[in-house]
N, C-alpha and C positions, 0 to 999 in steps of 0.2 A: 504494500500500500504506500502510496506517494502522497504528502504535504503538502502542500502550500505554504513557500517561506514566502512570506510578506516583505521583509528585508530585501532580501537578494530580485523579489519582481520592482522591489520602488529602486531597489540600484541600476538595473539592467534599463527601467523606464527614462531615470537621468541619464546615463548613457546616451542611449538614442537621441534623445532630447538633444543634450551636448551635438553629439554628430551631425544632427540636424543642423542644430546651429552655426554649424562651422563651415560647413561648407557652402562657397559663396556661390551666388546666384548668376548663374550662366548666362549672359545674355543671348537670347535668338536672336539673328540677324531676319526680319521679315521678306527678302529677298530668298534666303534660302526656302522658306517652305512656303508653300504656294494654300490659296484659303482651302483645296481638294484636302492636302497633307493635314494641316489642323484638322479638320473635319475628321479626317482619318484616326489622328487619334483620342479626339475626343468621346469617338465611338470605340475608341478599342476601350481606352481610358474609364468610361462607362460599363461597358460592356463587364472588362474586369473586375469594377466595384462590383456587378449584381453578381456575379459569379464569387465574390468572396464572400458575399453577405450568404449566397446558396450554399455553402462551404460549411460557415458558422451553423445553420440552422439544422444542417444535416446530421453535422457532428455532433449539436446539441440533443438530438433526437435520438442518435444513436449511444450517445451518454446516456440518458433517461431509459431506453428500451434494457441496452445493458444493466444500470442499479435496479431495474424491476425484475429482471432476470435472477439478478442477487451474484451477480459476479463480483468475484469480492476484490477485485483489482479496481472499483471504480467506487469512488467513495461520494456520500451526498454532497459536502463542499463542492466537490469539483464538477458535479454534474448542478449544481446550482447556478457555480461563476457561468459554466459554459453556456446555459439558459440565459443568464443577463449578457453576454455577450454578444450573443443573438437574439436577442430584444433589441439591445444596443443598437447595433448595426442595421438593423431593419427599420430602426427609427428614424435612424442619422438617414439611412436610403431613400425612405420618401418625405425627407427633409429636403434633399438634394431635388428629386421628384418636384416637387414643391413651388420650390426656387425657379426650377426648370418651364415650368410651366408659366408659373407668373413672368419670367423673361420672356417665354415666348409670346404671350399675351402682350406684355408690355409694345412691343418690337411690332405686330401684327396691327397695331392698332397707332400707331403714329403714322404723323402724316407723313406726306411724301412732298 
């Protein structure tokens, strides 16, 4: 049975955090990618968020099936966090969702 060190996940989170921060912000040249290329990856970019959020929910599910099973490798904490995980992320997704629409609403509806 595995733990939950709360310590070593807020280290590994400053970490990232740090990394994040450090690395500076690349600029695009808008020359190089043409409005197709955006486009392109704003759909993979997409695309890969719902696929990570289908990810979470699976794994979360298959947490839950397993502790009903009573597999004793899978403990209630950890089939909990993974439920809020994938809440989380399902949330934040049609937050994005959201957004997405009111932009396109916004954009559709000015003048010309």
């Amino acid at each position: 049975m595995s733990t939950i060190d709360t310590q070593s996940l807020m280290l590994q989170m400053r970490s990232l955090a740090a990394q994040a921060a450090s690395k500076p912000n690349e600029p695009i040249d808008a020359a190089e990618q043409s409005g197709a290329a955006k486009a392109d990856n704003f759909a993979e970019l997409l695309a890969n968020s719902v696929n990570a959020v289908n990810a979470e929910q699976h794994k979360s599910t298959q947490m839950k099936e397993a502790f009903e099973r009573g597999d004793l490798d899978v403990e209630l904490s950890e089939v909990m966090l993974q439920a809020q995980k994938a809440s989380l992320s399902f949330q934040a997704m049609t937050q994005v969702r959201n957004k997405l629409t009111e932009a396109y609403k916004d954009i559709m509806n000015m003048p010309i």
